[in-house]
N, C-alpha and C positions, 0 to 999 in steps of 0.2 A: 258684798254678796259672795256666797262663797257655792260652787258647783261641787259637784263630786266624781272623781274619776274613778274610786275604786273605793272598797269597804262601805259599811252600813253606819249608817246615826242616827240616832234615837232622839225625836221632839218632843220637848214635854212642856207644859206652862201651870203655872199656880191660877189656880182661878177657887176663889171661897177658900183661900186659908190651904188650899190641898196643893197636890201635885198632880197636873192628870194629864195619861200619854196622847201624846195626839198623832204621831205617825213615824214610820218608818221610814228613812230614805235612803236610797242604792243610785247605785251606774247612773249618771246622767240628772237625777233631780239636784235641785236646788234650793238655798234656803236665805235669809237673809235680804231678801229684794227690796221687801216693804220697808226697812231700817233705812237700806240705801235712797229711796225713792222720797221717801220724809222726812227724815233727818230727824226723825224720831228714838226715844232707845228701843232698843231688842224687847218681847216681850215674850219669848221664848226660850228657852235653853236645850243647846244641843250635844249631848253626848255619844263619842262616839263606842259604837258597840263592836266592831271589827275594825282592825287596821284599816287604817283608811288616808285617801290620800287627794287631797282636793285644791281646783283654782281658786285664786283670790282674787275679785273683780272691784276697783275702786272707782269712787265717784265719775271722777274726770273721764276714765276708759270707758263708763258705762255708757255716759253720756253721749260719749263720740260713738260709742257701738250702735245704738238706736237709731242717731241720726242718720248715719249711715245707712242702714237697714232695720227700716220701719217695719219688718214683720216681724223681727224680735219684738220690737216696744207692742206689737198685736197680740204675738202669742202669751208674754209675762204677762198683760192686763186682763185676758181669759182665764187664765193658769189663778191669779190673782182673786180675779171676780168667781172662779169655780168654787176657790178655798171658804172666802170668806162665806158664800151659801154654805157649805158643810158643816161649818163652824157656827153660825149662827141658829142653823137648824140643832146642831149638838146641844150648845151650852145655851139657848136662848131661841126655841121655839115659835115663841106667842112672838117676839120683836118682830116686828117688819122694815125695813132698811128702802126707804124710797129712793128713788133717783128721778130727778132730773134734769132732762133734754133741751137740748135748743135746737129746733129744727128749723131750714132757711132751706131755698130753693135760691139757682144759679138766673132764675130768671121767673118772670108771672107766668108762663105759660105751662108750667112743667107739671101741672094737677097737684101741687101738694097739698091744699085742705082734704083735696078725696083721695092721697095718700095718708096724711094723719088721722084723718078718721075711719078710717079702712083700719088702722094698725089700734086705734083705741078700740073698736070696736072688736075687734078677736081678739086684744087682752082682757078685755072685760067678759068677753061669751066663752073662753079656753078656762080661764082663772079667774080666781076670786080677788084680782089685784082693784084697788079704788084707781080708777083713773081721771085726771082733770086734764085741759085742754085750754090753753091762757092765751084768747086774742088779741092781739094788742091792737088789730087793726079794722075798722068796723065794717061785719058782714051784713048786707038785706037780710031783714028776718025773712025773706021769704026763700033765700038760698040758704038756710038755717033748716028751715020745714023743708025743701028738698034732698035735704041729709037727713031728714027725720027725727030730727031735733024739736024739743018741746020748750017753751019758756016755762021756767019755774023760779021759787023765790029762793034765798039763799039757801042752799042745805044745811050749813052751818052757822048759827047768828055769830060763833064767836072768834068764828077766822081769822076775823080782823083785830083780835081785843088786843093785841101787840103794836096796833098803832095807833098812833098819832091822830088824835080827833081830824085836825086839820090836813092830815095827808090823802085824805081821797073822799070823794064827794061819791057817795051810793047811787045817787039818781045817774049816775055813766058808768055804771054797775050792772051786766044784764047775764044773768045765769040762764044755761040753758042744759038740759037733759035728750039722752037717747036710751030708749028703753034697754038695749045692751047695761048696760048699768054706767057708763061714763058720762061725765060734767064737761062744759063748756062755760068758758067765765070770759063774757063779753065786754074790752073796755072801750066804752062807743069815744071817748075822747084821745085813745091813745094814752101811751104812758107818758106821765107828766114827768117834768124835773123834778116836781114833789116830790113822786111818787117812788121816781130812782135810788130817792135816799132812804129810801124804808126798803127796798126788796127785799133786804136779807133778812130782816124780821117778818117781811111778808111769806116768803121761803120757810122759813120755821116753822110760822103757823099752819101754810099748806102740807108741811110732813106730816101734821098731826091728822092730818083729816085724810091723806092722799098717798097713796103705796107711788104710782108715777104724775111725773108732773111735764107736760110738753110745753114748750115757748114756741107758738108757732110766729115765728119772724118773717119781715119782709124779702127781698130777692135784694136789697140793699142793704145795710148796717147801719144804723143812725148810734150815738152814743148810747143811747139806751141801751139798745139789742145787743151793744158790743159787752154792754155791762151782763147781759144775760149770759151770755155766750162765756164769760169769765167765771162766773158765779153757780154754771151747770157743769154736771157730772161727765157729759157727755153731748156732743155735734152731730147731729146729721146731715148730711146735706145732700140733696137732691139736684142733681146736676145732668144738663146738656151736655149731648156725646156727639155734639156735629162737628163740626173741622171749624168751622166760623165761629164756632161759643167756645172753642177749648181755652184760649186765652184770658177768655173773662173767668172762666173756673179757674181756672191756674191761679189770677190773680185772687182771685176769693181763697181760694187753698190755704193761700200766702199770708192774708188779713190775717185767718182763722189759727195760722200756725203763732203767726206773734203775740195774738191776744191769749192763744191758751200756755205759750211758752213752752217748756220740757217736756209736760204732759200730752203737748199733740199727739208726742209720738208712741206713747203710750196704750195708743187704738181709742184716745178719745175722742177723734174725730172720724167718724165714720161714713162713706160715698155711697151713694145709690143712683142707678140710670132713671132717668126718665125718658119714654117712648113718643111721649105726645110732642115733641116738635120736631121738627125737620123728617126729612122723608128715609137719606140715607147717614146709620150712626159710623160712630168711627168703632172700630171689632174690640171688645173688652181686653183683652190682654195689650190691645195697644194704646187704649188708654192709660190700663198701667204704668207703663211703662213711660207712656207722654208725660203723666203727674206723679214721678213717683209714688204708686199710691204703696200702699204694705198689703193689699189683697186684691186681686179682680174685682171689679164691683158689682151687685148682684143686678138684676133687672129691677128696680123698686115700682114703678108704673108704667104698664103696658096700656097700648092702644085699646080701648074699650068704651061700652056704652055707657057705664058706669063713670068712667073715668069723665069720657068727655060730656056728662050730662050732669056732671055734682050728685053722685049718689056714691053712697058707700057699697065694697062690695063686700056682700057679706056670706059668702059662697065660701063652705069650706072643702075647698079642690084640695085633690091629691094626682098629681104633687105637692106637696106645699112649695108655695111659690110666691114674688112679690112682696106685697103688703104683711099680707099674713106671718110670711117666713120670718119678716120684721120684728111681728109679733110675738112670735113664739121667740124670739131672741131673746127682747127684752125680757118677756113673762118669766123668762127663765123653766121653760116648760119644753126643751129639744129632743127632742127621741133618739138616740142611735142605738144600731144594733150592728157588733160585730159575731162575724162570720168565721167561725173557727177551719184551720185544713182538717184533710178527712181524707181526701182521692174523691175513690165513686158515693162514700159514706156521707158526703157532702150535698148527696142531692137532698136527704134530711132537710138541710135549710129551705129549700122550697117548701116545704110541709108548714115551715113555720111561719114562712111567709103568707102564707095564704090563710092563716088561721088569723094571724095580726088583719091584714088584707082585709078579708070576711065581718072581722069585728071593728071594722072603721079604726083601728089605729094607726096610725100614718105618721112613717117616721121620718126625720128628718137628716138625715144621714147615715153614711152605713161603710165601715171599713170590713177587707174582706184580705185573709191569707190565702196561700193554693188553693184548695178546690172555694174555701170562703169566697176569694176574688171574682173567682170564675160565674159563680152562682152572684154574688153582690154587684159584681157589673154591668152584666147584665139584665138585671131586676131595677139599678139604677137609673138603666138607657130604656128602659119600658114603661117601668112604673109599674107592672102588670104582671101578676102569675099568671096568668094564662097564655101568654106571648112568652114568661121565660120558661114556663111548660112546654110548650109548645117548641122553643128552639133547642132543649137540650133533651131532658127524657123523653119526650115520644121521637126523639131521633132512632132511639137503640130499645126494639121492641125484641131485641136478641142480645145473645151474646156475639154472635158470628155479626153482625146492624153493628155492633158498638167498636168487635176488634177494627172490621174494617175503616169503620168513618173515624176512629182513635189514633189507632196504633199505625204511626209511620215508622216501621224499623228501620235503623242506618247501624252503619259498622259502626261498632259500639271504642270509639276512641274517645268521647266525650259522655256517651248515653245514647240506650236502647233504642230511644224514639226521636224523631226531630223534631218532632211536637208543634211542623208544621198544621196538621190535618186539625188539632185542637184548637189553634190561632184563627184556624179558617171559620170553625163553628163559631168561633166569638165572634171576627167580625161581621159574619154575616148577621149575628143576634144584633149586635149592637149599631148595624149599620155604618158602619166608618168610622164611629164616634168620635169626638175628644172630650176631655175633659168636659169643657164648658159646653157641650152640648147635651151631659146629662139631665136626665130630669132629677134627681136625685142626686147630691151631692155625695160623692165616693173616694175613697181612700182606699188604694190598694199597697201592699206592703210586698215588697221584696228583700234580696242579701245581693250584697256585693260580694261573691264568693273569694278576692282576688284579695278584699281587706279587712272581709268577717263584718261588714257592717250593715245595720239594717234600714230601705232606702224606703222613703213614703211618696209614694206618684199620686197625685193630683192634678197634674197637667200633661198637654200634649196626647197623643193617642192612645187611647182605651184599651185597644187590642194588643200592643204592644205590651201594655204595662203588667196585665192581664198574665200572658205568655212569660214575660219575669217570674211573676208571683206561681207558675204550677209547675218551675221548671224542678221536679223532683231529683237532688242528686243522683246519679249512674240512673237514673228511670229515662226521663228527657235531658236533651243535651242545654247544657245553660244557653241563655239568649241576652248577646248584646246589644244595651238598649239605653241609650243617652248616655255613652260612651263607659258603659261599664258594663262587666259580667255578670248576669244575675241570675239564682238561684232562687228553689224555693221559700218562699215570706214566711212560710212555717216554722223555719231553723230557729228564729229569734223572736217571732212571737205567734204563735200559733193562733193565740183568738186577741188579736188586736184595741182591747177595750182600750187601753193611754192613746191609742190613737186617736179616736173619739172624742176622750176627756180634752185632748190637748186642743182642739176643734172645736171648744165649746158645748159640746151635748153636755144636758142636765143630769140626763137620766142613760142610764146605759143598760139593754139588753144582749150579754152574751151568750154565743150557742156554742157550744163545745164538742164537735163530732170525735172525737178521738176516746176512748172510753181511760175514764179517769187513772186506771193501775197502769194503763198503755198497752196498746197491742191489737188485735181482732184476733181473726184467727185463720189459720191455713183450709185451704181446700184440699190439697194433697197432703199424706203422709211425708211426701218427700220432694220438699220444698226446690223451686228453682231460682232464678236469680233475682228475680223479677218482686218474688213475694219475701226472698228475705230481706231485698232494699227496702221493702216500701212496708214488713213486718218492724226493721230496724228504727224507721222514722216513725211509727207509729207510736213503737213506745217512748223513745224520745217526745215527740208530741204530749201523749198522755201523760207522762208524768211532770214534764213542764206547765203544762196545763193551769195547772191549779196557784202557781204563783198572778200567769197573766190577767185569773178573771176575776182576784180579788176586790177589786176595782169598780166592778160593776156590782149595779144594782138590783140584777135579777139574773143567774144562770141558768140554762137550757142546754140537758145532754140528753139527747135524743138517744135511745136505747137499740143501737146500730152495731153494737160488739159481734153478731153473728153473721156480719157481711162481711165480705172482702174487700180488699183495695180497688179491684178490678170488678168489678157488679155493676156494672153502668148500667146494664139490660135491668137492673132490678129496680129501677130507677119511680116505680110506681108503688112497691114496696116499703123503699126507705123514704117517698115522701110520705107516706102514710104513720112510720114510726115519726116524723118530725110534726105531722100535726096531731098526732096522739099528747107527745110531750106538753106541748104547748097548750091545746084544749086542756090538759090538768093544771096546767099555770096560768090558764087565763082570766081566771078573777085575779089572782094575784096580783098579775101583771096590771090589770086595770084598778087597784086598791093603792099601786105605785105609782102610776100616773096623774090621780087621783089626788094623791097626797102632797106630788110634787107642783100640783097647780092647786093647792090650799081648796080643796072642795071635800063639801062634807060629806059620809059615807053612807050616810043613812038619806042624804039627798033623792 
């Protein structure tokens, strides 16, 4: 596997007899993984187009790197699963690529029928993915009909034409239907030894019928299940976060790591809380850290009526959250939107927010530079235009409302302002936050001004991180924060979409405050210090711009060239230009959403 430290290379691969380019890679990507990972050959060819100068990462090192730190092996199986969607959609449209799951809980108590059916059921109502649902363990038909489950006869007579007359007896066969459009394939006898030795051909024939496929398994592993577990794409596992069950997860962790071998670490097994037993949990970061795990775990089932009474829930909340968040994972249907710097030009992004907001699109994470951060943090910790309205532009119904609650001047040895009084507006917005208390998942981008490099916060304090990210050189004095000096996130990436991508979003909406050539424009003839720092970054901004949002799948520049850096009082103005923009992009935008959850346009 080979990284790149410097210079460009150029991917190309033969497909139908041609040569056709497939991407460019710079600073920091990589190439070569999937060769390593399979032991397969190359099936691409890489030329290098600039001097260039790259590491060499071999089998053995790779292998000890991952185990090590399992968020590697997380983020390459994203990075991995992102490509292969791009490429499938390119060269191979109509193909549908199924996967699946073996899903298993740490215990019976933990709701996972009405977690798997909560997550089939918002892949099937989001997108047009087939879903099947394979019990292996027999439900009451009439806790069936309290999911809303219908018996019906097989959907497909020829599902089976791959096996073996004598490998399964139909009359312990029981199919059952939920008007969302997902299948349930009931085996009232359990899986037989028979039956073990046909799965893989049984698997076949479900791809043909089934975009996902779930194994819902016991809170135990019998040989069968382990077979399952071996033979899927992918693990989930729904797990007890009490101090008394952490041992038995552990142990389960451990099963689940030897049965999948190298690939555990890969991000193919993947945790989720459940809420429904014990009274007090152990605090997700310390879970982590108790199971090695390579990511926080999300909440997967919370205390509910739904939860505790066997219904699906079929509420599409926003936040997304839960069940659902699950869903749109799989579905491959995540929304992000990054947030470009700007200064006051940034209030824009609320305009856009609120037009997305208004039309029910609800996304699923959100990276934010300088003023990006400031605006996506906050929006993150609310969920609400009208509360991040409410905490930042109706603060400054003035210019004189904005200097004062803004601008803390200090003697200028490090920068103009201390940028305490800005820190202060956040926290207050965001209530104290951390990381894991957002309601939306956020990425805020900072510089380590000390080693020119660019640092991504997702943990630990909000406001903190926030204050990194709008620390404008010579404007505000840098702010040290997890023992580094940081600047503003705008230096090195202004509108943060690889953030996003690298996080798993499917779909990326970028907004780009800074105006494309670079710059705005003065208010005086004759400029003071103030407007030529923050005129100097602008047009750096602007014209870096356009490398960072190549990436994304939809850009938005809010037509804000005739505002200042400092315009905070106009703050009802420039959200007005960000929902102008967005109102003319907003079929677009729903045309892309659309397309990326396979649903037809004339629907």
């Amino acid at each position: 596997m080979y990284i790149i430290r410097s210079g460009v290379i150029s991917l190309s691969k033969e497909i139908e007899g041609r040569n056709v380019y497939l991407s460019e890679l710079k600073r920091g990507d990589f190439f070569g993984e999937l060769s390593l990972l399979s032991n397969e050959p190359r099936n691409a060819t890489a030329i290098v187009s600039l001097d260039c100068t790259v590491y060499c990462l071999t089998r053995d090192n790779f292998e000890i790197l991952i185990k090590k730190d399992k968020s590697i092996g997380l983020y390459l199986s994203r990075h991995y699963a992102k490509r292969m969607v791009l490429e499938e959609r390119k060269f191979a449209a109509k193909k549908n690529i199924p996967v699946f799951y073996a899903v298993s809980a740490t215990g019976p108590e933990l709701g996972v029928s009405h977690f798997l059916y909560t997550v089939s059921y918002h892949i099937s109502d989001e997108s047009r993915k087939r879903v099947l649902v394979i019990e292996p363990h027999l439900e009451a038909e009439g806790i069936m009909h309290k999911y809303g489950m219908k018996k019906i006869v097989c959907p497909d007579p020829g599902l089976f034409k791959l096996l073996p007359d004598n490998s399964y007896n139909s009359k312990n066969i029981t199919w059952f239907h939920h008007e969302s459009g997902f299948d349930v394939l009931q085996l009232t006898t359990g899986f037989s030894n028979r039956l073990s030795e046909v799965i893989p051909a049984l698997m076949e024939g479900l791809q043909q019928s089934y975009d996902i496929v779930f194994f819902n398994l016991s809170h135990y592993l019998n040989s069968m299940e382990r077979l399952f577990v071996r033979l899927c794409d992918r693990t989930l596992v729904l797990m007890n976060n009490t101090r008394e069950e952490v041992g038995n997860v552990r142990r389960r962790l451990d099963e689940l790591e030897k049965i999948c071998g190298p690939s555990a670490f890969m991000g193919r097994i993947r945790t989720g809380v459940s809420h429904l037993y014990g009274n007090t949990g152990i605090p997700r970061l310390e879970i982590k850290e108790m199971l090695g795990l390579s990511e926080t775990p999300n909440i997967w089932v919370d205390q509910s009526d739904d939860a505790f009474n066997d219904r699906i829930d079929t509420i599409k909340c926003f936040p997304v959250r839960g069940a659902r968040a699950v869903a749109r994972e799989i579905a491959g249907i995540r929304l992000g939107i990054a947030l470009g710097a700007g200064a006051a030009r940034g209030w824009a992004h609320i305009g856009i927010l609120k037009v997305l907001e208004d039309a029910g699109i609800h996304i699923d994470m959100i990276s934010g530079a300088s003023m990006g951060a400031l605006v996506g943090g906050i929006y993150a910790a609310t969920a609400s235009v009208e509360k991040l309205k409410k905490y930042t532009i109706d603060l400054f119904p003035t210019k004189f409302q904005a200097k004062k609650k803004i601008f803390d001047y200090t003697f200028p040895r490090q920068g103009l302002l201390k940028g305490k009084k800005a820190a202060g507006l956040v926290r207050n917005a965001v209530n104290n936050a951390d990381f894991l208390d957002l309601k939306i998942p956020a990425y805020i981008v900072g510089v380590d001004i000390l080693n020119g490099e660019e640092v991504i916060f997702e943990t630990g304090d909000v406001t903190d991180a926030v204050r990194s990210s709008i620390a404008i050189p010579a404007i505000f004095s840098p702010f040290k924060h997890q023992g580094r000096w940081m600047v503003d996130g705008g230096l090195l990436n202004p509108v943060p979409v690889d953030v996003l991508l690298r996080k798993g979003a499917d779909m990326v909406i970028a907004v780009s405050i800074e105006p494309r050539s670079g710059g705005g424009v003065f208010q005086s003839k004759t400029p003071g210090i103030k407007s030529i720092v923050s005129q100097t970054i602008s047009i750096v901004h602007g014209r870096a711009t356009g490398d960072f949002v190549k990436k994304a799948d939809m850009v938005l520049y809010p037509d804000v060239k005739e505002y200042a850096w400092d315009d905070f009082h106009q703050g009802i103005s420039l959200m007005r230009c960000g929902m102008e923009t967005c109102i003319g992009r907003l079929e677009d935008i729903q045309k892309m959403i659309n397309s990326n959850e396979g649903k037809d346009q004339n629907r």
